[in-house]
Phi, psi and omega in degrees: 000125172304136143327108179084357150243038169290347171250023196297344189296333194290002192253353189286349177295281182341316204251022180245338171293310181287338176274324165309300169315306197282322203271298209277340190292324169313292186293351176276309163313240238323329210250310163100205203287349184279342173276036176271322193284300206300306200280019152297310169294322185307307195297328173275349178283316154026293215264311193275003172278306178288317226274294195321302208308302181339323180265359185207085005258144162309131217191139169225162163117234189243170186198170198022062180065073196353034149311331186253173182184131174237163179180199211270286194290355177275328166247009158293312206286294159326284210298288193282014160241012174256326164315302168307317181284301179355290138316331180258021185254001171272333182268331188299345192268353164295320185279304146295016168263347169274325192259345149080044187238016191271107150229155205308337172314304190318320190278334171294314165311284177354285198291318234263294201293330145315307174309307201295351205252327188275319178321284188290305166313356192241351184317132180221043222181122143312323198279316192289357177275329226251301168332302162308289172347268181299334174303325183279333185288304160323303181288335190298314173325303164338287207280343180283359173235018175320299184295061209271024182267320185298115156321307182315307173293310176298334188288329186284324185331278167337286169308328180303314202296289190290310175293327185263023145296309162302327178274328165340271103060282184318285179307336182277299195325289125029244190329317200279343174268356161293318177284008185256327189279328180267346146082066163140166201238000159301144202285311171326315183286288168351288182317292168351293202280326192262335175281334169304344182116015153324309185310288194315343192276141165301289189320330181286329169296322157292315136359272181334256163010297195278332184265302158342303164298309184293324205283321160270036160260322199276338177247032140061019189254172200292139314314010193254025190241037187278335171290323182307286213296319161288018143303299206296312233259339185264340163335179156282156155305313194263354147317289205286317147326275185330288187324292171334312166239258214304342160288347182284314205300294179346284183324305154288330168274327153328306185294314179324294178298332197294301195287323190294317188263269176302349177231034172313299199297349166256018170330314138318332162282285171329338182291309196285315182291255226323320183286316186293326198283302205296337223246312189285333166325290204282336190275315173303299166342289215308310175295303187274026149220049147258013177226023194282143108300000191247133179285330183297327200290338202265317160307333200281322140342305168294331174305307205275315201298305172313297171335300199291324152294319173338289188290318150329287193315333163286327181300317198311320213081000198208179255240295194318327216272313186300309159328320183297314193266326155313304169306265184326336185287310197267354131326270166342315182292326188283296187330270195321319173284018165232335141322293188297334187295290177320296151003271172328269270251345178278111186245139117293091200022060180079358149263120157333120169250172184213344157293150205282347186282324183309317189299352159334123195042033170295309190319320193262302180310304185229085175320273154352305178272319162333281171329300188286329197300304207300326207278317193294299190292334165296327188318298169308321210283349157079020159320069194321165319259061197302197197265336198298316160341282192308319182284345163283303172303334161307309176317273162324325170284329148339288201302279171344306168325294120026289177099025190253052208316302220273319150291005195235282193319275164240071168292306210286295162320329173270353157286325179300302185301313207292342174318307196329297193277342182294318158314001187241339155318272199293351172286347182289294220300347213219317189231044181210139176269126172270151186285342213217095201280116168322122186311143161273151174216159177277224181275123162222201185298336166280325185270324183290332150314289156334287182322293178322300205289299204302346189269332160316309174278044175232325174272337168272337158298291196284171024204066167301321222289297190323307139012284195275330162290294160317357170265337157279340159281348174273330184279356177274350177297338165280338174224139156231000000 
């Protein structure tokens, strides 16, 4: 057996996602656009084939000279970010099929980027963190300029391309001053190195810092979110969904291990940018979209927002605090593909519309697509008892728990402001006359999406606790 794959199997979902992509990316060349419907269905059978695989059988533990890791919280994560792209790659094809831009790539980048996203939440190596990192970055770069007719779109390509290059940029530096001080980039040595007195060096610290900035550029939190709201308003809509959830979820889970684990022991220094991140996060979320009108742009805010709750939940630091950011991520994934999903699903006589003024007398047109949006929006808004409620109260307690009085105290006031603008959705949808009645349709993918998802936070509301029980078993993959 060679060195460093005596465990390669702990690796097989990754390495059947990868092999899957390439056997349809084959067939898409051979076949051209008309194989576009089928590797569309294929990618999502795909995707949703590795979420199955993770679990069967379940295995934990390192591969290829333990660049990887696998454990509870690694594959809770993987699983709710292959759920996400799947979906949103089921919603995209009404639209780019309206813009006359659906070939066959899109659902393949999409998996390019998913690989590149389970690569990095399984890092277990700054190289094998950083290597994931750009397989998912390069493609998201890709697709955010899909539409290549669209200004909007190239112009979001473009800005993406260049901040996340600069934060990339960030991060490696960050790593290479870890590895000249801690003398290796294994996460295991790292620890090693900091429990030895390693910690106590400025240069790690500074290291720390630099890796951290990238690592909040890629989850959008304050000060590094400047990219966000012209990605989300200028993306295709079912792009600016994927960005919304599985890279964050990635992402986040990523910042999770980095810091929960080799950089448990500077904890104290971190604590303080995590807390600061969290606070300026959720206030900035709460403010700059109350006066938004493009409703993606107003997601993209809400988004910032989320974030900001997350991350408290990573300041407490402590087994209760992960749990907290696991319960919430898989809300939040569900809430947001069903935002986007009503979204996708708002046409005006066959055009998108995007404004928050368009939902005006959805409540009286479409009841239904109406319902679930008001079920979505009490959700964010952390309205008791949806479920969004319940992943804010973990959260907060988490924090409290903590001693992290004064953050949580305003968590709780920037949940408050942001109620505003999610009240003010349903107040157009139920109480504005609309100039203009949105089309109507029979059934398609996006509404059935929208549906599905309200009744999931309808079932997590009256039921938290299973939920919540899987989020303490993924949080013990960190305390064990």
């Amino acid at each position: 057996m060679i060195l460093g794959l005596e465990h390669w199997t702990l690796a097989r979902p990754e390495i059947f996602l990868a092999v899957a992509t390439a056997l349809l990316l084959l067939y898409g060349v051979l076949r051209g656009e008309v194989a576009t419907a089928f590797i569309s269905v294929a990618a999502s059978i795909a995707l949703l084939a590795t979420a199955v695989l993770l679990f069967m059988p379940y295995r934990e533990g390192t591969a290829f000279a333990t660049l990887f890791i696998t454990d509870r919280l690694t594959t809770t994560m993987k699983a709710l970010v292959l759920v996400g792209a799947a979906i949103s790659i089921l919603m995209s094809r009404a639209y780019f099929e309206q813009v006359r831009a659906w070939r066959f790539e899109y659902p393949l980048i999409v998996s390019l980027a998913t690989l590149g996203m389970m690569l990095m939440i399984s890092a277990n190596d700054l190289m094998s963190l950083y290597v994931g990192l750009e397989l998912q970055s390069l493609a998201l770069y890709v697709i955010a300029a899909f539409q290549r007719d669209s200004a909007r779109s190239t112009e979001a390509g473009v800005k993406y391309f260049v901040l996340g290059s600069v934060a990339s940029g960030m991060l490696l530096f960050g790593a290479s001053l870890i590895y000249g001080f801690c003398g290796g980039t294994s996460f295991v040595q790292i620890s090693q190195a900091l429990l030895a007195g390693k910690a106590g060096e400025i240069g790690t610290v500074i290291g720390l810092v630099f890796v951290v900035a990238g690592l909040a550029f890629k989850i959008s939190a304050v000060p590094f979110h400047m990219w966000t709201p012209d990605v989300y308003e200028g993306a295709p809509t079912p792009v600016t969904a994927l960005f919304a959830v599985a890279p964050k979820i990635a992402a986040i889970s990523l910042t999770v291990s980095v810091l929960m684990g080799p950089f448990k022991p500077l904890f104290p220094q971190w604590q303080q940018i995590i807390v600061a991140a969290a606070v300026l996060s959720m206030a900035w979320g709460a403010f700059a979209a109350l006066r938004q009108p493009n409703i993606k742009r107003l997601m993209a805010y809400s988004s910032i927002g989320n974030v900001g709750y997350v991350l408290l939940g990573l300041a407490a630091g402590s087994e209760k605090g992960v749990q907290s950011v696991v319960f919430y991520l898989a809300i939040y994934m569900v809430m947001t593909l069903g935002v986007f999903a009503v979204i996708l699903a708002m046409r005006r006589r066959g055009i998108m519309v995007e404004g928050v003024s368009d939902l005006a007398g959805l409540g009286k047109d479409h009841p239904m697509l109406a319902l679930a949006m008001l079920i979505f929006m009490f959700s964010m808004a952390g309205i008791p008892p949806l479920a969004g409620f319940w992943g804010k109260l973990y959260i907060f307690m988490a924090a409290i728990e903590a001693k992290l009085f004064w953050p949580a105290i305003l968590g709780v006031l920037a949940s408050v402001v942001a109620s505003y603008y999610y009240l003010r959705i349903v107040k157009v949808m139920y109480f504005d006359e609309g100039t203009e009645v949105l089309d109507s349709s029979s059934f398609s993918v996006n509404r059935a999406v929208a549906l599905v998802a309200a009744a999931l936070l309808a079932v997590f509301s009256l039921a938290p606790q299973p939920l919540s029980l899987i989020a303490a078993a993924a949080a013990k993959g960190l305390f064990p």
